[in-house]
C-alpha positions as CSV (number, residue, x, y, z in Angstrom):
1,X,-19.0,4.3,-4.9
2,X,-17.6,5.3,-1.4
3,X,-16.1,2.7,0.9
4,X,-18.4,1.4,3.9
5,X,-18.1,4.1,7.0
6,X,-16.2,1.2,9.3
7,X,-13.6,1.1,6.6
8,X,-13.3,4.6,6.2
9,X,-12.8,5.2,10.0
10,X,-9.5,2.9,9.9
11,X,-8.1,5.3,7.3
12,X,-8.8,8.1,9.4
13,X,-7.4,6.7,12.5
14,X,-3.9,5.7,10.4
15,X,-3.9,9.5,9.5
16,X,-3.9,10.8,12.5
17,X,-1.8,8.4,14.0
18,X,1.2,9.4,12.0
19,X,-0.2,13.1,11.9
20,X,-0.5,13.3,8.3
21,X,-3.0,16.0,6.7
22,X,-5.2,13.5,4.1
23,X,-5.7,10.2,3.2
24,X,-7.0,9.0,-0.7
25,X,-8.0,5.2,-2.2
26,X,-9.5,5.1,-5.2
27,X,-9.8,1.3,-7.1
28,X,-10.6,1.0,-10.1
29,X,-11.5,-2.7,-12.2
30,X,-12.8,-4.3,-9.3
31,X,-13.1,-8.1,-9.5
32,X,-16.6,-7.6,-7.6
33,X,-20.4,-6.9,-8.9
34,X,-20.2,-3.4,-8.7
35,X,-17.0,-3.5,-10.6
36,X,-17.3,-0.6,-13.0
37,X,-17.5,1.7,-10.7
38,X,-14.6,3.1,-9.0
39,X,-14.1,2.6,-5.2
40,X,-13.4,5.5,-3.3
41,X,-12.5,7.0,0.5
42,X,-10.9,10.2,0.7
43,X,-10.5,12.9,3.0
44,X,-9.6,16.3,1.1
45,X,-12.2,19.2,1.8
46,X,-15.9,18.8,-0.4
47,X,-14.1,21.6,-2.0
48,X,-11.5,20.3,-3.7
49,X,-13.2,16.8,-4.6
50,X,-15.3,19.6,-6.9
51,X,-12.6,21.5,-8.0
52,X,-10.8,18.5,-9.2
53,X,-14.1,16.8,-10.8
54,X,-14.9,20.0,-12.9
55,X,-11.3,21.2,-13.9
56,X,-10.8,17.6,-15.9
57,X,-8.1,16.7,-13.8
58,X,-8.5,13.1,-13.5
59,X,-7.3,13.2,-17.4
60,X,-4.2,15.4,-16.5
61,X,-3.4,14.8,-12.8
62,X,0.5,13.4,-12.7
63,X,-0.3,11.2,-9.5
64,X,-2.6,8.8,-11.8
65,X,-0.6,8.8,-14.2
66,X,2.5,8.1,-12.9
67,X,0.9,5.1,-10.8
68,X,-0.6,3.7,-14.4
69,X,2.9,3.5,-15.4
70,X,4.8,2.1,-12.3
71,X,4.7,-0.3,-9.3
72,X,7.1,1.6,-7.1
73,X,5.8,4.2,-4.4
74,X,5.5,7.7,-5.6
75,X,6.8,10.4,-3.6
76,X,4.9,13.9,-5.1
77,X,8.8,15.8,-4.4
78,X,10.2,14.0,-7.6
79,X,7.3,14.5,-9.8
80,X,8.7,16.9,-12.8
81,X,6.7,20.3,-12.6
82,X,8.4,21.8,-15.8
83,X,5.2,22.0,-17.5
84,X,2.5,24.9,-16.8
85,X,-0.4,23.2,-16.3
86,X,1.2,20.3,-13.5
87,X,2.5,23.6,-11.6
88,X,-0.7,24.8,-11.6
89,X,-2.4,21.6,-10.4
90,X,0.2,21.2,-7.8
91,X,-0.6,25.3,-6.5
92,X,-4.2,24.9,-6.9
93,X,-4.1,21.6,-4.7
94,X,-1.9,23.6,-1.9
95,X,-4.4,26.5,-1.7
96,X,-7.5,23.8,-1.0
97,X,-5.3,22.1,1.7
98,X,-4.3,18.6,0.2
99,X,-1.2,18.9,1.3
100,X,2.2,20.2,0.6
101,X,4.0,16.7,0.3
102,X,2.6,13.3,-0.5
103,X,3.6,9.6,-1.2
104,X,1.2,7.3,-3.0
105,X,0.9,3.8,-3.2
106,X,0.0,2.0,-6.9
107,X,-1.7,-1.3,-6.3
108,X,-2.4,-4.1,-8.9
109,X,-4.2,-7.2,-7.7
110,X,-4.4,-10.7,-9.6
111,X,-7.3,-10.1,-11.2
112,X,-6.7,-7.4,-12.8
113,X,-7.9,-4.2,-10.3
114,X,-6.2,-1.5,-9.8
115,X,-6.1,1.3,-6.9
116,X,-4.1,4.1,-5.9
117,X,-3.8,4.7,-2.0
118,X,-2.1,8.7,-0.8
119,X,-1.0,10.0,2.0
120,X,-0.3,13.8,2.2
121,X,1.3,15.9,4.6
122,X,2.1,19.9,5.4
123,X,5.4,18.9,7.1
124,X,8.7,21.3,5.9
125,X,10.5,20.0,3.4
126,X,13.7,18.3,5.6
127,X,11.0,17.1,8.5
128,X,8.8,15.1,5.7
129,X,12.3,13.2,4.5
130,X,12.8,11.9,8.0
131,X,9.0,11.0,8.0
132,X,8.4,9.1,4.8
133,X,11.7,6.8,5.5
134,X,9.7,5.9,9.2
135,X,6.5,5.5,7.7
136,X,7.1,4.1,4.1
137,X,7.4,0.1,5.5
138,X,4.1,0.8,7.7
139,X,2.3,2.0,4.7
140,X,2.9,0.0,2.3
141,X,1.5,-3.0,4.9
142,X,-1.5,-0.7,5.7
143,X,-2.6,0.3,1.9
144,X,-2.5,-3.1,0.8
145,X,-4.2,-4.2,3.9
146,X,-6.8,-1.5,3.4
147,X,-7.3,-2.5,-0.4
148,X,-8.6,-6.1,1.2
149,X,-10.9,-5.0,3.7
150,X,-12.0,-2.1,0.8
151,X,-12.6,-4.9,-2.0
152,X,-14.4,-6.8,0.7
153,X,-16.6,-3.9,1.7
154,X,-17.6,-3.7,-1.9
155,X,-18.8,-7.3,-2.0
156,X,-17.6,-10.9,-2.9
157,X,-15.2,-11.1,-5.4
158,X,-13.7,-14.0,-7.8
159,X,-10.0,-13.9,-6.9
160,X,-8.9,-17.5,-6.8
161,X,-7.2,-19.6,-3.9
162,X,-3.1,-18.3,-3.1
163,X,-1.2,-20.9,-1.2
164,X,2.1,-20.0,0.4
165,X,4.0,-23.1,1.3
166,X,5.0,-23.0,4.9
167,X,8.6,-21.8,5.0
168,X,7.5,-19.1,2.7
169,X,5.2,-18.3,5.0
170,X,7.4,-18.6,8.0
171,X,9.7,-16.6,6.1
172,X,7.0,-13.3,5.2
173,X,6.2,-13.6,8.8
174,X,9.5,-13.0,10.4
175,X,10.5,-10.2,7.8
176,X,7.2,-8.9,8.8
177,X,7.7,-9.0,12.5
178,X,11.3,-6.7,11.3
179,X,14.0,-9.9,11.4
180,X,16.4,-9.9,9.1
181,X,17.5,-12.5,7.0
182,X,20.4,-13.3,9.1
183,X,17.7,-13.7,11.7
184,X,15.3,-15.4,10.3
185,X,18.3,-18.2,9.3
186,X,19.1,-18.2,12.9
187,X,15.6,-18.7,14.0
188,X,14.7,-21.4,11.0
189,X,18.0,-23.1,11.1
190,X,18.1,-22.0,7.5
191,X,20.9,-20.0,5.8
192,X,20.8,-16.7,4.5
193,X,21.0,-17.8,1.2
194,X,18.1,-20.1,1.3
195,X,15.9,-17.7,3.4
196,X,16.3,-15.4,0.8
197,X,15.5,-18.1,-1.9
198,X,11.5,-18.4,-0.1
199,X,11.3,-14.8,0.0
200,X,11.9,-15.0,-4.0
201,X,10.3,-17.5,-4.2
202,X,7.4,-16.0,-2.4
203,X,7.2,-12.5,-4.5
204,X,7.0,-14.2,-7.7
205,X,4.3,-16.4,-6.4
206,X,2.2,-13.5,-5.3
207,X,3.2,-11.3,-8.1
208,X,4.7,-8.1,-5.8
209,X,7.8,-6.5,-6.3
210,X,9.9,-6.5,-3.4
211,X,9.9,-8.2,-0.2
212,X,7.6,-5.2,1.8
213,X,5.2,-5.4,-0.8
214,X,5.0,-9.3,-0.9
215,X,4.5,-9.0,3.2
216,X,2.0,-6.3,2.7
217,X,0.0,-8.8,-0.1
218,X,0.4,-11.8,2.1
219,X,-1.4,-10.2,5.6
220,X,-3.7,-9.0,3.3
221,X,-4.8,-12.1,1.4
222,X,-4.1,-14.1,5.2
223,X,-1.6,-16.0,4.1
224,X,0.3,-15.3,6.9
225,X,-0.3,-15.7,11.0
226,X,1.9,-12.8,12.9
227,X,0.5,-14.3,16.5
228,X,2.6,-17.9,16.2
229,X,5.6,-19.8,14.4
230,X,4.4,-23.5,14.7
231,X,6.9,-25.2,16.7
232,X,8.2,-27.3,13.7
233,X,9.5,-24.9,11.9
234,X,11.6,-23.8,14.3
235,X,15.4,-24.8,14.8
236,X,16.0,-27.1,17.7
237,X,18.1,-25.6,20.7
238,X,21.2,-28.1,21.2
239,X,21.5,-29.4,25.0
């Protein structure tokens, strides 16, 4: 089942924002009523969407499987290529254009879904280094937001009510605007420490594994506002 075209676009635009090559989601498990079938929006060539469907490679391919087994983002550069039959899935993907380098993105929702979302690109070797550190905080915000709007394209769903309390919140938000912790201390009249403690506290509530992917989860479940801080929260300036 292929993602809804207004949904699609926004991948499109992300991708040639950062001039990458191709863009891939694929969900499967979907808490929704068309569940059992996976949710897709790719960009590769018609070509190599066939090529891949009738060489079995959904069963083999090293991407899937090594987002199965992990949380963290996968950069394509440290997959092992000892064996035959990955090099040749890696040279047969060059020569339809996926791309020569690629990061992807495993996410696993609360109820059970899970969705892979890829980025590729044809930069050299040295220039796609200095890219993925730039991009990797953007993306992993724009995947997970592009899993809500996806899961919502495909129709309601049953996930259940997520409440952040509000320094929690507070806290996401200014790590999402870039603040450190020092900053957001400053800006709270918190301490480090304790910043740090809502930001735990935070990631296990929502289930994530580090602080970018808990920010990423909470814009896209709307659990945090980036447009204001109520004025409550925030440290009062001395006369």
């Amino acid at each position: 089942m292929h993602i809804d075209e207004a949904v699609s676009s926004v991948l499109e635009d992300f991708l040639r924002e950062w001039g990458l090559s191709n863009g891939a989601y694929a969900a499967l498990n979907l808490p929704t009523p068309a569940g059992a079938r996976p949710l897709l929006a790719v960009t590769y060539s018609a070509e190599w969407q066939k090529h891949y469907a009738q060489s079995g490679y959904v069963d083999l391919d090293p991407i899937v499987r090594s987002g199965l087994g992990g949380f963290l983002p996968i950069d394509w550069a440290e997959i092992d290529r000892g064996d035959p039959i990955i090099r040749k899935f890696f040279g047969e993907a060059q020569e339809f254009d996926v791309g020569a380098n690629g990061l992807t993105i495993p996410i696993r929702g609360r109820l059970g879904e899970f969705a892979l979302f890829t980025i590729t690109s044809n930069e050299t070797d040295s220039a796609w280094r200095a890219l993925k550190r730039e991009l990797l905080r953007d993306l992993m915000i724009f995947s997970f937001n592009f899993h809500a709007a996806a899961l919502h394209s495909a129709g309601p769903g049953d996930e259940a009510a997520v409440h952040l309390p509000l320094r929690e919140a507070s806290c996401l938000r200014w790590k999402a605007l870039g603040k450190t912790d020092d900053d957001i201390g400053r800006i709270l009249g918190i301490s480090p420490h304790t910043v740090r403690f809502h930001l735990e506290s935070a990631r296990a509530r929502l289930s994530t594994t580090n602080t970018t992917h808990t920010v990423a989860r909470a814009l896209a479940l709307g659990l945090i506002n980036m447009s204001y801080e109520p004025n409550y929260l925030l440290t009062k300036k001395r006369r």
